[in-house]
C-alpha positions as CSV (number, residue, x, y, z in Angstrom):
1,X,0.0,0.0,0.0
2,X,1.5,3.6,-0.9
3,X,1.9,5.9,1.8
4,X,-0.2,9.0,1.3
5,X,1.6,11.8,0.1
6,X,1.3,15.2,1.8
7,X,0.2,18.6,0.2
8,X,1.7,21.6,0.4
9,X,-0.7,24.0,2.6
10,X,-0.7,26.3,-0.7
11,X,-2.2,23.8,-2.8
12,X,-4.5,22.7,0.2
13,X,-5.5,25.7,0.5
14,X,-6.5,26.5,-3.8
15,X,-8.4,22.7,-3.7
16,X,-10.6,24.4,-1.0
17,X,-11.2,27.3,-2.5
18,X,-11.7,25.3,-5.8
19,X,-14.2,22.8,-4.3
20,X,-16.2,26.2,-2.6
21,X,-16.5,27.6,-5.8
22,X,-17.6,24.1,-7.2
23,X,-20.7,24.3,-4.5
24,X,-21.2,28.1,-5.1
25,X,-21.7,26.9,-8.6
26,X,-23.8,23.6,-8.2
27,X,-26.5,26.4,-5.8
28,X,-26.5,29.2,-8.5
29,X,-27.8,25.9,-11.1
30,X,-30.2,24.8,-8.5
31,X,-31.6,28.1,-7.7
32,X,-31.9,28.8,-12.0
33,X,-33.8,25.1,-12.4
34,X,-35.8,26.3,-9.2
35,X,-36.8,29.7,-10.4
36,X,-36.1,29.2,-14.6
37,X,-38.3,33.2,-14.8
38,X,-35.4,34.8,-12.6
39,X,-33.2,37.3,-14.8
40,X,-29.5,36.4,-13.9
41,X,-29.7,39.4,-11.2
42,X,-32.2,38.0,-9.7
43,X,-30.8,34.7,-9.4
44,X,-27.5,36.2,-8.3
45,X,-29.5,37.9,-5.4
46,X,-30.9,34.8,-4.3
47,X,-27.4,33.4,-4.5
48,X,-26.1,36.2,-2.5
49,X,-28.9,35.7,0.2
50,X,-28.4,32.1,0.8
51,X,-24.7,33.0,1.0
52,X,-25.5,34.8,3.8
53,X,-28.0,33.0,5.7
54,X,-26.9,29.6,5.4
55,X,-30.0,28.0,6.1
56,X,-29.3,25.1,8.6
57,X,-25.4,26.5,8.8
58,X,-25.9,30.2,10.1
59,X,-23.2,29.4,12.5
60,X,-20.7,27.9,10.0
61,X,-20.6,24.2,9.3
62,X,-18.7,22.7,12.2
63,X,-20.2,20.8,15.7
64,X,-20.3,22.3,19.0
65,X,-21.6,25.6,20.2
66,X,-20.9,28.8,18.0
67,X,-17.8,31.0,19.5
68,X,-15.4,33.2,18.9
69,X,-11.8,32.5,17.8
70,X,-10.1,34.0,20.8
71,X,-12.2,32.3,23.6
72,X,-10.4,29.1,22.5
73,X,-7.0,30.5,22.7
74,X,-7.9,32.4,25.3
């Protein structure tokens, strides 16, 4: 069995932005199959909406109670 080989944090860093853009993408198609009369503006501003809202994330997408960054390193 090979041994996995380790990224660079650079290019671990581009794959995540890549795969965030891939899931910004797959929610602008859903929300133009979901509302096909929406001019592209309006579709951006839904996309722009549910970027901020997050329904079912509004406090990001990990477990635990929401906090901020310097109470843990407190």
């Amino acid at each position: 069995m090979k041994t996995p080989r380790k990224l660079d944090p650079a290019t671990g860093f581009r794959t995540g932005l890549a795969l965030a853009d891939a899931g910004i993408e797959m929610k602008r198609a859903q929300l133009q199959r979901d509302f096909p009369a929406d001019t592209p503006d309006e579709t951006l501003n839904r996309l722009n909406a549910w970027l901020r809202e997050r329904p079912g994330a509004e406090f990001g997408d990990g477990e635990g109670r929401p906090g901020w960054f310097a109470r843990r390193n407190a």
